[in-house]
Structure formats: C-alpha cells, structure tokens
C-alpha positions in Angstrom: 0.0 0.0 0.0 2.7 2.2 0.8 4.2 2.4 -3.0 0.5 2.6 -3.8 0.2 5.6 -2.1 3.9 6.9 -3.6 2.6 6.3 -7.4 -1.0 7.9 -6.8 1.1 11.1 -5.1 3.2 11.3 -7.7 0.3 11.6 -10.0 -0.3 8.4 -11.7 -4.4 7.6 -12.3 -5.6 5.1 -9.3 -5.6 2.3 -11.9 -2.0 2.3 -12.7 -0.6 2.8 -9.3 -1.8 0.2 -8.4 -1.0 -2.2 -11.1 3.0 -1.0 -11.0 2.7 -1.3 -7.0 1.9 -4.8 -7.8 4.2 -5.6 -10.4 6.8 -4.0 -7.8 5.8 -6.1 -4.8 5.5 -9.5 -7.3 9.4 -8.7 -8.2 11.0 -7.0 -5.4 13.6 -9.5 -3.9 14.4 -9.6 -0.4 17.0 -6.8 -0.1 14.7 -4.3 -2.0 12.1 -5.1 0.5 14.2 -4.3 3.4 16.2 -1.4 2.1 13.4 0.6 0.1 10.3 0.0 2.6 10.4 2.9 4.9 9.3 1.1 8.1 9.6 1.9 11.7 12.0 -0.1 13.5 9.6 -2.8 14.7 8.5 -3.4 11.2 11.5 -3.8 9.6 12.8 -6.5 12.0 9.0 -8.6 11.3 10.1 -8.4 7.8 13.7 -9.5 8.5 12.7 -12.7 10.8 10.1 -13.7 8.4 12.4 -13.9 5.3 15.5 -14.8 7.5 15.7 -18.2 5.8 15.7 -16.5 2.5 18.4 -15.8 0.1 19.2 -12.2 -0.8 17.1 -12.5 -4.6 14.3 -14.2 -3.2 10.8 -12.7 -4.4 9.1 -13.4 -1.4 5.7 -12.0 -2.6 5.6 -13.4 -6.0 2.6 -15.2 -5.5 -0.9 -13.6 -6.3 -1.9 -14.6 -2.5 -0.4 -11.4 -1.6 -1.0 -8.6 -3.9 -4.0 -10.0 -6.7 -6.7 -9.4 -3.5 -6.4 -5.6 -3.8 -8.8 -4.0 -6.3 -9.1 -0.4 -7.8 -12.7 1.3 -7.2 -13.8 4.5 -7.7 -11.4 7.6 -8.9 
C-alpha cells in the first residue's frame, strides 16, 4: 500500500498505481524489500525474521496470494 500511495502522489491515475505497486511487490527481492520500505524499526525487523531463511534474490511476494486481493474502485 505504501508504493501505492507513492505512485498515486506522484500523480499516476488510481488504476496504474496500483498495477506497477503490484508488479513492484511481485518482483522485489528480499534486499529491495528491506532497504526501500520505509518502516519503523519494529516493522522492519517482522520483515527480517520472516524472510530470515531466505536468500538475498528471493521474491518473497511473487505469488498472487499477496497482492491479486487488492482491487481499484472509484477515482
């Protein structure tokens, strides 16, 4: 949601920031995830322990379970 929120500010239509947060989140490997996110300090370390046992170029959220749920409505 967050680069959701970064595309629509920086004046992309509600349609395509959502689609290229998608596409971001689907090929974002581990170290993109930690090092572009801008989570507090709490966060960050959830997102650390749960990919601990993942290599650096893992795409952890490749799967459509976690981004195909979100849906653009409205304007």
């Amino acid at each position: 949601m967050m680069k959701f929120y970064q595309h629509l500010r920086a004046g992309l239509t509600v349609t395509i920031a959502l689609n290229t947060a998608q596409t971001w989140l689907r090929n974002a490997t581990k170290d993109e995830l930690i090092q572009q996110l801008a989570l507090n300090p709490q966060q960050r370390l959830q997102l650390m322990i749960g990919l601990e046992n993942s290599d650096a170029n893992t795409k952890a959220f490749e799967s459509p379970y976690h981004w195909a749920a979100f849906c653009a409505i409205g304007q």
